[in-house]
C-alpha positions in Angstrom: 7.3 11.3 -33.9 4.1 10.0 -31.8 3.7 6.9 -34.3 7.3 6.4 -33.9 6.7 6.4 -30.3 3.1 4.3 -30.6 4.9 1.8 -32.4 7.8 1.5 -30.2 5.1 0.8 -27.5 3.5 -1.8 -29.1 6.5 -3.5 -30.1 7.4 -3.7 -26.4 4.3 -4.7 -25.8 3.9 -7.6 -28.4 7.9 -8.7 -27.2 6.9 -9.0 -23.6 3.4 -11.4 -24.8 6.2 -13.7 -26.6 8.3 -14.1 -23.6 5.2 -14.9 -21.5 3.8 -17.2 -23.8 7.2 -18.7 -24.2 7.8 -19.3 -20.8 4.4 -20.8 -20.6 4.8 -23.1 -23.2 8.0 -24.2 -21.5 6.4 -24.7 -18.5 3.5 -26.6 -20.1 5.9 -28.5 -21.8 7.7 -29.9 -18.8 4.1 -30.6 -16.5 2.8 -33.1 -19.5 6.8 -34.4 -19.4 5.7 -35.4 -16.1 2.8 -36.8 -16.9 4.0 -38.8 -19.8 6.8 -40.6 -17.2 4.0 -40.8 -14.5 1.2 -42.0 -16.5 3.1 -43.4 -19.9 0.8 -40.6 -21.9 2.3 -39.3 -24.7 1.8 -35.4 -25.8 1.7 -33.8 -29.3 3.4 -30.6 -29.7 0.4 -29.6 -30.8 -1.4 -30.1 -28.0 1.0 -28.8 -25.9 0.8 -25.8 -28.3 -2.8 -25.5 -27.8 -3.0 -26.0 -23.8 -0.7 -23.1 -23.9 -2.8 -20.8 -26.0 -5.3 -22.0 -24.0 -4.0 -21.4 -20.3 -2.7 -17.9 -21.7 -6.0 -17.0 -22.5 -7.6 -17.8 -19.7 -5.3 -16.4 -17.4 -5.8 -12.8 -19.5 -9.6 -13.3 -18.8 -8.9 -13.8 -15.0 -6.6 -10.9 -15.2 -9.6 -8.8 -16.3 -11.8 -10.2 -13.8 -9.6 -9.7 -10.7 -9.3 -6.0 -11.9 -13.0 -5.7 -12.2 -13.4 -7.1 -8.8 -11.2 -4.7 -7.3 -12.7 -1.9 -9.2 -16.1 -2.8 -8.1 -14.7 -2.7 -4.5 -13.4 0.7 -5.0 -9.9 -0.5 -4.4 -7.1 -0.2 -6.9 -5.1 -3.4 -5.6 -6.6 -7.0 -5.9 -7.1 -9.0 -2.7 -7.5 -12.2 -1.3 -11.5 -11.6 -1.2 -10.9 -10.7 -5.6 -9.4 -14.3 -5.9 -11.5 -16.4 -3.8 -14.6 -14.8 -5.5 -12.7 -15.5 -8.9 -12.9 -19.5 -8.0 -16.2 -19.4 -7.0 -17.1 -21.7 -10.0 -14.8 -24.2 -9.2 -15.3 -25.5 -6.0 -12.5 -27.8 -5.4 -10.2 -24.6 -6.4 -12.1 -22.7 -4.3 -12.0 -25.2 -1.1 -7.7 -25.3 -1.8 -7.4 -21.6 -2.4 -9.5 -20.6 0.8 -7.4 -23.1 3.1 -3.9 -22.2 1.6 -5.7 -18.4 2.8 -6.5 -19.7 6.1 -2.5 -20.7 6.4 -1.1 -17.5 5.4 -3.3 -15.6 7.6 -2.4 -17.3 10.8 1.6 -17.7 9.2 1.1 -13.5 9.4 -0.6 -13.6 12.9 2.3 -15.8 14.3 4.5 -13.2 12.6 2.7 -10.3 14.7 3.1 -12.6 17.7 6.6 -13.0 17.3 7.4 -8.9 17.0 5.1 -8.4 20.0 7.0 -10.8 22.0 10.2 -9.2 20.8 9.1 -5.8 21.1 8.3 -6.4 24.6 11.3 -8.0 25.6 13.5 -5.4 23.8 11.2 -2.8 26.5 11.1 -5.2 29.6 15.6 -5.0 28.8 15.6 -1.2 28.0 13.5 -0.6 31.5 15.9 -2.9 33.8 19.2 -0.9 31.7 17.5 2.6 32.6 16.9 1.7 36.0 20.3 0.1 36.7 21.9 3.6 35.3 19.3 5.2 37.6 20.6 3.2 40.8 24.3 4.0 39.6 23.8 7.5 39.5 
């Protein structure tokens, strides 16, 4: 019964790496569509093929090394601190992931901002209510 089960597992497994990689290679497919109308370059399938292979495998390495990075830290969730080490040896992808870091941090200080500013307006409203019933009464 626990091979039956094993297998099962693996099956699963093995079907959800085949819709990845499919999706992949459609989306690979349609970039270097792009490019060919952009730049007039024309793509084999089996290049498209291997660039997909490629990317798939490369994104499983960083996969590993953003769970190392986390692990390292003690922490069982990967951070923003996991990926910007991750691009370290890249630093143009470095430079472009740090700034689009820089705008989500102040996008979620602007957020606290805003719920301040509500909260204390929702207070400031509450207050003048409680002490117009207090007047009434």
């Amino acid at each position: 019964m626990a091979s039956d089960e094993e297998q099962d597992s693996e099956y699963e497994t093995l079907a959800y790496q085949q819709r990845i990689k499919a999706a992949l290679h459609y989306t690979v497919g349609r970039i270097c569509e792009q490019i060919e109308i952009e730049n007039g370059m024309q793509y084999s399938r089996q290049f498209i093929a291997a660039l997909t292979e490629t990317t798939y495998r490369q994104c499983e390495s960083f996969a590993v090394d953003l769970e190392l990075f986390a692990k390292h830290a003690k922490r069982t969730t990967i951070n923003r601190d996991d990926v910007q080490l991750l691009a370290r040896k890249s630093p143009a992808l470095a430079k472009h992931i740090k700034s689009l870091s820089d705008e989500i941090a102040a996008t979620n200080e602007a957020e606290k901002a805003n719920k301040k500013t509500k909260r204390a307006k929702t207070k400031t409203k509450e207050q003048e209510e409680n002490e117009s019933n207090n007047e009434t009464a």
